[in-house]
MDTraj code that builds the backbone (N, CA, C; nanometers):
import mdtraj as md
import numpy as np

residues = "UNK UNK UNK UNK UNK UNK UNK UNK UNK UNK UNK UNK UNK UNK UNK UNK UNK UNK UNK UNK UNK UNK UNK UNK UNK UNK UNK UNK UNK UNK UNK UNK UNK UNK UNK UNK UNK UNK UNK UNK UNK UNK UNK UNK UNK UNK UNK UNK UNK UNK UNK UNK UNK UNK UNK UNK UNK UNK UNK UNK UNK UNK UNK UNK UNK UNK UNK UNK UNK UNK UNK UNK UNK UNK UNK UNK UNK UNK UNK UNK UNK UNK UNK UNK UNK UNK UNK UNK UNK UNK UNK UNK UNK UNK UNK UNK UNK UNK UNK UNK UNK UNK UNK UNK UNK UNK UNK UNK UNK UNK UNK UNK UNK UNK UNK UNK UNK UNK UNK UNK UNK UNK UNK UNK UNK UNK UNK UNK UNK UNK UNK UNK UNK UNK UNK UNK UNK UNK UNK UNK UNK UNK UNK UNK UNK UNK UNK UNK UNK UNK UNK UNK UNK UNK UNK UNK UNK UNK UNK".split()
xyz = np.array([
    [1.1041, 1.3060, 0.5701],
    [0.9945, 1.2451, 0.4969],
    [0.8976, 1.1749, 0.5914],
    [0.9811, 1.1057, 0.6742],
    [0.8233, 1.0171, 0.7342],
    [0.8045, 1.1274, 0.8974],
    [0.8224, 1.2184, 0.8676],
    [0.6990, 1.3085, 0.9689],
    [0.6174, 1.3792, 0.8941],
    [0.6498, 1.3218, 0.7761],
    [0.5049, 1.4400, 0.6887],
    [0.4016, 1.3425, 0.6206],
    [0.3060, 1.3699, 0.5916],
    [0.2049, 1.3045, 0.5096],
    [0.2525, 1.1921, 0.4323],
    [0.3798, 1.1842, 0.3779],
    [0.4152, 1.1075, 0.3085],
    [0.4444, 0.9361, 0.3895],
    [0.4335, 0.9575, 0.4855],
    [0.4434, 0.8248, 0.5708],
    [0.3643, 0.7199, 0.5697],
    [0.2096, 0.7718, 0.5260],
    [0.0820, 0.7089, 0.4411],
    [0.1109, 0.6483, 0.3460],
    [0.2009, 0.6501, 0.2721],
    [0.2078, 0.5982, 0.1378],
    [0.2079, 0.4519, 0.1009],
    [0.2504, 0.3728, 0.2924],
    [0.2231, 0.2176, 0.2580],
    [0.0972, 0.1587, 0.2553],
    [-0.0059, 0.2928, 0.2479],
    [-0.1633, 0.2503, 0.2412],
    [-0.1675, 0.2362, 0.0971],
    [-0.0694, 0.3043, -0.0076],
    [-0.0872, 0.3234, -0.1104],
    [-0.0692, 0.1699, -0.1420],
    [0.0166, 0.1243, -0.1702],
    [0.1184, 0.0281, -0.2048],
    [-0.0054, -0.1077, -0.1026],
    [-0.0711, -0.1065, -0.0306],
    [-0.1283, -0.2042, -0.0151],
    [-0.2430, -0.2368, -0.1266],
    [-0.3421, -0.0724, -0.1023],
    [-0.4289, -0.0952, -0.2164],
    [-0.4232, -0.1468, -0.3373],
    [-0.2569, -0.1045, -0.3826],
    [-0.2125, -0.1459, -0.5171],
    [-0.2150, -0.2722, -0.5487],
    [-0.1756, -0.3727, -0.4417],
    [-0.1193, -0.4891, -0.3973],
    [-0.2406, -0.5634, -0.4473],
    [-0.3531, -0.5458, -0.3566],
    [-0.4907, -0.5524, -0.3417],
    [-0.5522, -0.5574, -0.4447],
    [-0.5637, -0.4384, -0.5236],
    [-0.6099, -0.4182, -0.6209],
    [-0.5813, -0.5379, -0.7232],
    [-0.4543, -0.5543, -0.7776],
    [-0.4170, -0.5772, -0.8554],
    [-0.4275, -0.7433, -0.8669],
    [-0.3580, -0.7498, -0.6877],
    [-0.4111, -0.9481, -0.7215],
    [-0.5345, -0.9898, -0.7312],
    [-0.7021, -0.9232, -0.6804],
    [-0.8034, -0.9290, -0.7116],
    [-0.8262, -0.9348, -0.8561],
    [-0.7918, -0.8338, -0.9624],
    [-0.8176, -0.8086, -1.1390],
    [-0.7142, -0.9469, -1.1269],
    [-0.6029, -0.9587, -1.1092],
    [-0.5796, -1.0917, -1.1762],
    [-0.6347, -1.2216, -1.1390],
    [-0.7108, -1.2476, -1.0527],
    [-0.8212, -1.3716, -1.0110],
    [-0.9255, -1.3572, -1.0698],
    [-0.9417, -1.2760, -1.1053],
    [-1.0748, -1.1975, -1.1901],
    [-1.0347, -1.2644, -1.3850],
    [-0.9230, -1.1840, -1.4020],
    [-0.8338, -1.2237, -1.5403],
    [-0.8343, -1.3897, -1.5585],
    [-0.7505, -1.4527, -1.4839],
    [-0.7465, -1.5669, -1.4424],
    [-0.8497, -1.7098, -1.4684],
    [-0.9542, -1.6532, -1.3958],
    [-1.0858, -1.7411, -1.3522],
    [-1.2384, -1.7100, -1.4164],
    [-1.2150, -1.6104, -1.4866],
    [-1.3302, -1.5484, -1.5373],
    [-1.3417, -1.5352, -1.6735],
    [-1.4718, -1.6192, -1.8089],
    [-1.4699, -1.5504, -1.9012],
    [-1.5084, -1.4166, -1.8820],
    [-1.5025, -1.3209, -1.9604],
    [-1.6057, -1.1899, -1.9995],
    [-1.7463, -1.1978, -2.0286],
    [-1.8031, -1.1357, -1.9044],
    [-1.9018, -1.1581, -1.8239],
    [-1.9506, -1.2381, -1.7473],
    [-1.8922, -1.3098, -1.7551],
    [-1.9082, -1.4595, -1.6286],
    [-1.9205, -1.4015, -1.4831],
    [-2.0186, -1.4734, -1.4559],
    [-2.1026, -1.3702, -1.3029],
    [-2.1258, -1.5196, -1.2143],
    [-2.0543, -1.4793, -1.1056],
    [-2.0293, -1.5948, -0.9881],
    [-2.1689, -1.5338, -0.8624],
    [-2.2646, -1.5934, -0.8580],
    [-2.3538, -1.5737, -0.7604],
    [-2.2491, -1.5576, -0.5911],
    [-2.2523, -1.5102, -0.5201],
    [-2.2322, -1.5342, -0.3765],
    [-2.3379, -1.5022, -0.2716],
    [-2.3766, -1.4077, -0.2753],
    [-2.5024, -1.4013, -0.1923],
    [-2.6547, -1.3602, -0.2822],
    [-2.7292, -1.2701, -0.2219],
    [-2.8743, -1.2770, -0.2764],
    [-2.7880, -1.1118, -0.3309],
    [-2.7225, -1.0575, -0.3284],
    [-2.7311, -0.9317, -0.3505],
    [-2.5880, -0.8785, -0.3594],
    [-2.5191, -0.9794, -0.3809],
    [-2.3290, -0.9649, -0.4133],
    [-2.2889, -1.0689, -0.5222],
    [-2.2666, -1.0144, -0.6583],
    [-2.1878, -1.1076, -0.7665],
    [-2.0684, -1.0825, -0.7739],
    [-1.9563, -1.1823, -0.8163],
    [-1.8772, -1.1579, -0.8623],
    [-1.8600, -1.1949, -1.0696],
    [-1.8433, -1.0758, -1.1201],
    [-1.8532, -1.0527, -1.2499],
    [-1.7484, -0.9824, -1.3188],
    [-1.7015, -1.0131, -1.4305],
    [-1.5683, -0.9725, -1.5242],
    [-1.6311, -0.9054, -1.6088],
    [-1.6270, -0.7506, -1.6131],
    [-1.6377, -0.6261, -1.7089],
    [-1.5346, -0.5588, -1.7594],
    [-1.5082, -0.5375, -1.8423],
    [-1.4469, -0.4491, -1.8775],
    [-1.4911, -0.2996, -1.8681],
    [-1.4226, -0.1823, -1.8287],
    [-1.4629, -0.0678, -1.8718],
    [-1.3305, 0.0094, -1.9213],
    [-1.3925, 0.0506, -2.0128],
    [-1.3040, 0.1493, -2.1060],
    [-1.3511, 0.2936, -2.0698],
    [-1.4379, 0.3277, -1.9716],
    [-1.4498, 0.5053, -1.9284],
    [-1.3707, 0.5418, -1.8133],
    [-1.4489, 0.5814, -1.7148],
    [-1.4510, 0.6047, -1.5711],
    [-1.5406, 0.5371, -1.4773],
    [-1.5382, 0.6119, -1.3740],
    [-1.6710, 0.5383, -1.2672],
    [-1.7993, 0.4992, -1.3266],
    [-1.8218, 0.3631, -1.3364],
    [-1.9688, 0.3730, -1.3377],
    [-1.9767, 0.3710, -1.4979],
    [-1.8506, 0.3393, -1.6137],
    [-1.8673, 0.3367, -1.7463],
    [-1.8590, 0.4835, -1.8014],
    [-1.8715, 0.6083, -1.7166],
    [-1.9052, 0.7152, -1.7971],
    [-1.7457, 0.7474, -1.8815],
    [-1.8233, 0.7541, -2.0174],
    [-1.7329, 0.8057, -2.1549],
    [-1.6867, 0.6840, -2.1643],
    [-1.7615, 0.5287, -2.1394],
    [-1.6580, 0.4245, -2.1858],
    [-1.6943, 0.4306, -2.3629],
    [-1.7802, 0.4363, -2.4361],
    [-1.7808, 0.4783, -2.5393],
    [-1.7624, 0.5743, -2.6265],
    [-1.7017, 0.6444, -2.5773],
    [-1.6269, 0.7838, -2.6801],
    [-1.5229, 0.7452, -2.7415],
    [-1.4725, 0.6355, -2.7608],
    [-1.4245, 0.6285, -2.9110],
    [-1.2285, 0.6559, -2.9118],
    [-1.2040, 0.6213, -2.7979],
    [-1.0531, 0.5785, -2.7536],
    [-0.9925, 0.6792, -2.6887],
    [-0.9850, 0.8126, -2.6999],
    [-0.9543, 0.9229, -2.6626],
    [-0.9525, 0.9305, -2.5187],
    [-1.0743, 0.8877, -2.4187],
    [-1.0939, 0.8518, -2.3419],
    [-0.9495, 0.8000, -2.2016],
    [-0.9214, 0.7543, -2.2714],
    [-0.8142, 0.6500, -2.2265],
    [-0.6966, 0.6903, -2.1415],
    [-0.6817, 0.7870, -2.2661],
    [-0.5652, 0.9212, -2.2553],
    [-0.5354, 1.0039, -2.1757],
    [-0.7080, 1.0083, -2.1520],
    [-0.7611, 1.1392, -2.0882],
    [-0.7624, 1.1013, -1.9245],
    [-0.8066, 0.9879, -1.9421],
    [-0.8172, 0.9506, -1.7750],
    [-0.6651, 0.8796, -1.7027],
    [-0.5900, 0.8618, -1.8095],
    [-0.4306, 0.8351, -1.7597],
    [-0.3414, 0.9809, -1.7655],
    [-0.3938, 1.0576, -1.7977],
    [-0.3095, 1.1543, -1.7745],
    [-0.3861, 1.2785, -1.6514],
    [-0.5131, 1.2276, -1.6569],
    [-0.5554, 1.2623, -1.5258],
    [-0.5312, 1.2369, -1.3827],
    [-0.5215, 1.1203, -1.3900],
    [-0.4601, 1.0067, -1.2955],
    [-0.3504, 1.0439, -1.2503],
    [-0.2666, 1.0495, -1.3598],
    [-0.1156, 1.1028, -1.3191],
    [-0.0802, 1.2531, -1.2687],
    [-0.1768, 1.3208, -1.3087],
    [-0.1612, 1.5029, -1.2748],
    [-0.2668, 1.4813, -1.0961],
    [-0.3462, 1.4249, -1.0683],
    [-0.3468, 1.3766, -0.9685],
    [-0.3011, 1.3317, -0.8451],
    [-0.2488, 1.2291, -0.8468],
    [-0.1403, 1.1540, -0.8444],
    [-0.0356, 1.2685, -0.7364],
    [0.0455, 1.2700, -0.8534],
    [0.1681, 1.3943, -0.8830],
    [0.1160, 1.5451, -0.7537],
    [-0.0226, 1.5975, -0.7934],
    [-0.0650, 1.7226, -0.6841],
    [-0.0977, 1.6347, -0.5384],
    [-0.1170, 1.4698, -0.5240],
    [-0.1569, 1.4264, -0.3990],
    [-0.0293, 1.4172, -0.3472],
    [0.0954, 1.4184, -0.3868],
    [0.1715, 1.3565, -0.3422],
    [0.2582, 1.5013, -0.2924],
    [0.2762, 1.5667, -0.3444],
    [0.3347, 1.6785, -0.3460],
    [0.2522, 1.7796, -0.1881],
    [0.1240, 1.7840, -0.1931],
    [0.0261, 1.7892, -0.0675],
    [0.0463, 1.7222, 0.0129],
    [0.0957, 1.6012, 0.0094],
    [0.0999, 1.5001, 0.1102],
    [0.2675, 1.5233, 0.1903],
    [0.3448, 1.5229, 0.1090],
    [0.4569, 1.6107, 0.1896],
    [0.4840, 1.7566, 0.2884],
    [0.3664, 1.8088, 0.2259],
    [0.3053, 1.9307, 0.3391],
    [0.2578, 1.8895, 0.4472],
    [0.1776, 1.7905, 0.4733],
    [0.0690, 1.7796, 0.5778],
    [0.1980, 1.6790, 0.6793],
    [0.1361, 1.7337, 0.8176],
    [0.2000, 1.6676, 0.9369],
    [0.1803, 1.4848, 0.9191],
    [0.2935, 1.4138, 0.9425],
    [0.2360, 1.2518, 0.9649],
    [0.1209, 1.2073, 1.0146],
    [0.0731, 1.3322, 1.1225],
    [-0.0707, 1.2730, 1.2425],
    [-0.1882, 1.3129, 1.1892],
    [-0.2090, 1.3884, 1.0494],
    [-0.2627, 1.3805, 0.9754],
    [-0.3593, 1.3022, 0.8667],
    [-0.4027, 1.1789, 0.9583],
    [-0.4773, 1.0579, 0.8855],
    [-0.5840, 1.1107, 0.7993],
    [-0.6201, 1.1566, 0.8156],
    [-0.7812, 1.1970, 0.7412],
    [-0.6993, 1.2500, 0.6234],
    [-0.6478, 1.3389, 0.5899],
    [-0.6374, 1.4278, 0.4456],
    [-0.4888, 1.3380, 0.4182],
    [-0.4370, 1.3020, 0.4704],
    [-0.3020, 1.2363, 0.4109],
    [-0.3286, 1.0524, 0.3821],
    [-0.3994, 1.0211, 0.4879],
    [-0.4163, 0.8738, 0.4796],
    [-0.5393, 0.8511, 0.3309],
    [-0.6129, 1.0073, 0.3261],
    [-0.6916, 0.9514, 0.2373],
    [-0.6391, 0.9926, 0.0725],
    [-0.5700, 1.0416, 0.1000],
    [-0.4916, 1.0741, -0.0515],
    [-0.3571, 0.9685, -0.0769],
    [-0.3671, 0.9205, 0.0543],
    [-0.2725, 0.8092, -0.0183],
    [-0.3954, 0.6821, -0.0600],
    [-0.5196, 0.6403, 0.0022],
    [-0.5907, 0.5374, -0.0784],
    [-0.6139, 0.5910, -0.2066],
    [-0.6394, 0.7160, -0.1886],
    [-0.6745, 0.8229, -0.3679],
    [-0.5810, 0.7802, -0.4542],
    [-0.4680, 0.7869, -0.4355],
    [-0.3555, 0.7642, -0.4966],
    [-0.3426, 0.6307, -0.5489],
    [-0.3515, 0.5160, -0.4695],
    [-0.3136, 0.3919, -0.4466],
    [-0.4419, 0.3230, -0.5406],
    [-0.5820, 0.3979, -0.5797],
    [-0.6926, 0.3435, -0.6210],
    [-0.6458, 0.3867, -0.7809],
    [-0.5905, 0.5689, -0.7965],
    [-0.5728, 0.5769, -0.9235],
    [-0.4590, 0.5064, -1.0129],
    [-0.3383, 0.4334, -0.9336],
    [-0.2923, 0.3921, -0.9720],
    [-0.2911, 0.2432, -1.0360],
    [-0.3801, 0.1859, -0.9258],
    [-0.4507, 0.0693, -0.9797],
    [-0.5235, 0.0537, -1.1063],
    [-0.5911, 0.1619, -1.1193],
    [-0.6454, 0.1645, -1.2553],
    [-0.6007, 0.2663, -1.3809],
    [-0.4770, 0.3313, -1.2967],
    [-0.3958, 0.3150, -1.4289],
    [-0.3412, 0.2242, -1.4886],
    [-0.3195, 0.1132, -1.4037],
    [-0.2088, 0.0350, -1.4494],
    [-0.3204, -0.0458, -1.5612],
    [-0.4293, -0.0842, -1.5212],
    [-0.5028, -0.1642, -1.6089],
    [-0.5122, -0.1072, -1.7315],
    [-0.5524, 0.0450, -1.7433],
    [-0.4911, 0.1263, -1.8745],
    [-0.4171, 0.0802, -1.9786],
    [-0.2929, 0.1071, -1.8832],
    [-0.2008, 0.1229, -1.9376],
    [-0.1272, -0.0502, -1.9681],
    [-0.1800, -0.1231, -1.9240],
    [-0.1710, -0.2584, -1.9747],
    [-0.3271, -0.3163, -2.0933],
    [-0.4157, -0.2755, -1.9758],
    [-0.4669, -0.3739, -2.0832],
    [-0.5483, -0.2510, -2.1752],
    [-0.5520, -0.1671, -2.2020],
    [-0.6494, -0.0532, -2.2341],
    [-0.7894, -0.0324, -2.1901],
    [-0.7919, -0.0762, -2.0558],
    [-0.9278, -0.1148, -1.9756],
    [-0.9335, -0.1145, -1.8494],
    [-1.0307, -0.1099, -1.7812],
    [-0.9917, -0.1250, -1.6012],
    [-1.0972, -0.2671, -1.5836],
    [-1.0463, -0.3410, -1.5045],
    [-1.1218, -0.4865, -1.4677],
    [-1.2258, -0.4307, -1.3773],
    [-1.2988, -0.4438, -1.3952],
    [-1.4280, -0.4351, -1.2710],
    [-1.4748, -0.5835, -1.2376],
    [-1.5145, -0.6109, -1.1158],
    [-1.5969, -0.7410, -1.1076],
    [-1.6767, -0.7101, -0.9713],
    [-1.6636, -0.6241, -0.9409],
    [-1.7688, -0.6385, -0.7357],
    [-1.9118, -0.5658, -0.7913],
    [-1.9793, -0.6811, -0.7851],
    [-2.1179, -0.6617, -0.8389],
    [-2.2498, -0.6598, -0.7522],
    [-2.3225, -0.5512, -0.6617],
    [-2.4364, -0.5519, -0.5307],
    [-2.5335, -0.5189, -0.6315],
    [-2.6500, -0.5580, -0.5796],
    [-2.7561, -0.5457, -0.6506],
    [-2.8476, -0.6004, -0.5527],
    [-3.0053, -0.5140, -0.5422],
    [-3.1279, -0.5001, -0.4559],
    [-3.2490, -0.5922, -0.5709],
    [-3.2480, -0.6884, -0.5184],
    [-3.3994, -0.7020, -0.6538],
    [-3.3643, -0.6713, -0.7858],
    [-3.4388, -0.5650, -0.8798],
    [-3.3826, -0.5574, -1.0012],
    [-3.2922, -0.4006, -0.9924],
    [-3.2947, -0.3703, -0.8696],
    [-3.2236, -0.2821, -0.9062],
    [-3.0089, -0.2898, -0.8588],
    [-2.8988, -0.2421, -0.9434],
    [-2.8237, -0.3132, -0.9638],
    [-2.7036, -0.1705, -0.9566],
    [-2.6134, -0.1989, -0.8565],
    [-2.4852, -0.1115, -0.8856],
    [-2.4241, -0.1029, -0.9843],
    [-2.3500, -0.0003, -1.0730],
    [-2.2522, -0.0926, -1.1822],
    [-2.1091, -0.1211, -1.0965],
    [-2.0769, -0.2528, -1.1694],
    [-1.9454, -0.2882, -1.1506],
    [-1.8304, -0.2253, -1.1197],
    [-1.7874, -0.2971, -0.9999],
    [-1.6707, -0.2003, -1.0063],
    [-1.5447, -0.2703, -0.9541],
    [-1.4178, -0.1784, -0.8583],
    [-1.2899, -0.2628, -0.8050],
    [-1.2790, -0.2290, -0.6708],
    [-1.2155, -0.2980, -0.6169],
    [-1.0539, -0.2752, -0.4927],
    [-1.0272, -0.1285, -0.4904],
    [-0.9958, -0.0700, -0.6339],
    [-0.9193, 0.1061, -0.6779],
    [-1.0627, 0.1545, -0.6783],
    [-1.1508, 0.1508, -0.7197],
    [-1.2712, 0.2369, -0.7177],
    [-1.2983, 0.2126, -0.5242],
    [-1.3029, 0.1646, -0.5010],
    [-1.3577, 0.1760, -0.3444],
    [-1.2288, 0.2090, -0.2384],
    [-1.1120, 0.1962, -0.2695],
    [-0.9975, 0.3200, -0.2019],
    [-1.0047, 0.4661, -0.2851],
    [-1.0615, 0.4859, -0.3708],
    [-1.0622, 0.6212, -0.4019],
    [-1.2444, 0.6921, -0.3786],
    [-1.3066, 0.5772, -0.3199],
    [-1.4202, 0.6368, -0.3139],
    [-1.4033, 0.7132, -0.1078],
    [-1.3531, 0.5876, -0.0728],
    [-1.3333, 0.6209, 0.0893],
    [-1.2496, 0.6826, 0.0950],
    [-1.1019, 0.7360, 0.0189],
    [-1.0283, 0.8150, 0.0425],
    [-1.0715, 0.9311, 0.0382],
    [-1.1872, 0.9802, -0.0534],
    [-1.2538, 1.1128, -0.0722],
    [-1.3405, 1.1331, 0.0463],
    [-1.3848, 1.0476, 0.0788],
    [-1.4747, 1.0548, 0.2046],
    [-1.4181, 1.0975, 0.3565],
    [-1.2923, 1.0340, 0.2976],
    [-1.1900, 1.0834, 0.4631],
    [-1.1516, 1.1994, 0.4405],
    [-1.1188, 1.2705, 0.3204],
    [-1.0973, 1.3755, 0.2815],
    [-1.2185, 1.5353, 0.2518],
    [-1.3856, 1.4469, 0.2922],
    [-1.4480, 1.5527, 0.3488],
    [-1.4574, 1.5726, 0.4787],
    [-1.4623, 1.4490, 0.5203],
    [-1.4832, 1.4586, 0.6714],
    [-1.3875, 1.5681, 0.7335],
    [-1.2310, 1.5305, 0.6698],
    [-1.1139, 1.6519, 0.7041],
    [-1.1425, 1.7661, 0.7028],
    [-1.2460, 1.8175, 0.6183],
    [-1.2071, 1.9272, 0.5586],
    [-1.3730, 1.9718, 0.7041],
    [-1.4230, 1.8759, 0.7903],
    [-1.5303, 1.9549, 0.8843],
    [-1.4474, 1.9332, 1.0245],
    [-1.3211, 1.9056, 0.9844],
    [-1.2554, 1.8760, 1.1194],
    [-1.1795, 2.0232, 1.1508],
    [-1.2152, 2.0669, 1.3290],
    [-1.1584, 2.1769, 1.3466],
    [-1.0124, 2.2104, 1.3176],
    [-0.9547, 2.2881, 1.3025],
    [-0.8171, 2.3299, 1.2929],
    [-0.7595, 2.3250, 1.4613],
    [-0.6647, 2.2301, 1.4527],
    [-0.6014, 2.2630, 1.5653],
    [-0.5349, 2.4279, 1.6236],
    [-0.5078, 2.4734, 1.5543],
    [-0.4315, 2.6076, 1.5915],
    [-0.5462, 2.6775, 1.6018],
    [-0.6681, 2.6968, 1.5941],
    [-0.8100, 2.7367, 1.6246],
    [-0.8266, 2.6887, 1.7766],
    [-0.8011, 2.5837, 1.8033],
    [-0.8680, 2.5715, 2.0300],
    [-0.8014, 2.6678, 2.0588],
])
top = md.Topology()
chain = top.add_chain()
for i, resn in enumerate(residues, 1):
    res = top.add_residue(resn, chain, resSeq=i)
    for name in ("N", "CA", "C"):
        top.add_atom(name, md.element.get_by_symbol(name[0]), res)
traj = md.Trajectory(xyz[None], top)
């Protein structure tokens, strides 16, 4: 096990870590919507979303929910299974499917607890404004990113 991809997995388990004690300082310290100024162009703010990234399908009407926890998990389940293929020295496609992993699980868990994912990391330019998000949205955004970069990286058995 730990000469294969799977040796990444304590990236998982940090994000989780991460993730999770952030939404509960968030839970904690925050009514719903309560927006903490920190800089000219970084809030911290308590949203709820009931979709995906960015709210999409948070209003479709519960189904939703289902759909993105059992996505998560069929996910999940094919990263992990890939990740036992790939060599340990493999950072890029293994290190980033374990933040993939470690981000979807984070916001399963909010799911599957609260029927919602906590968002609160709030940037915004003037009037124009990111939507809200987490800890799990930004390990699954950079895990994908390490996971294109992989995919322009030469093949060793190619020199």
């Amino acid at each position: 096990m730990m000469s294969s991809g799977l040796r990444w997995l304590w990236l998982t388990v940090v994000v989780i870590a991460v993730d999770l004690a952030t939404k509960y300082a968030v839970l904690a310290n925050f009514a719903l919507y309560e927006r903490k100024v920190i800089t000219g162009f970084f809030n911290l703010v308590y949203v709820r979303n009931y979709g995906a990234a960015f709210s999409f399908l948070s209003d479709a009407g519960g189904w939703q929910r289902w759909f993105f926890t059992g996505l998560a998990i069929a996910i999940c389940v094919a990263l992990l299974v890939w990740m036992r293929r790939l060599p340990a020295k493999d950072f890029l496609q293994a290190g980033g499917s374990a933040l993939i992993i470690g981000g979807a699980l984070g916001n399963l868990y909010d799911r599957m607890v609260h029927g919602f994912v906590v968002d609160f990391l709030d940037f915004h330019l003037g009037q124009w404004s990111w939507p809200a998000f987490n800890v799990a949205d930004s390990a699954i955004c950079v895990g994908a990113v390490l996971l294109v970069l992989a995919s322009f990286k030469k093949d060793d058995k190619a020199k």
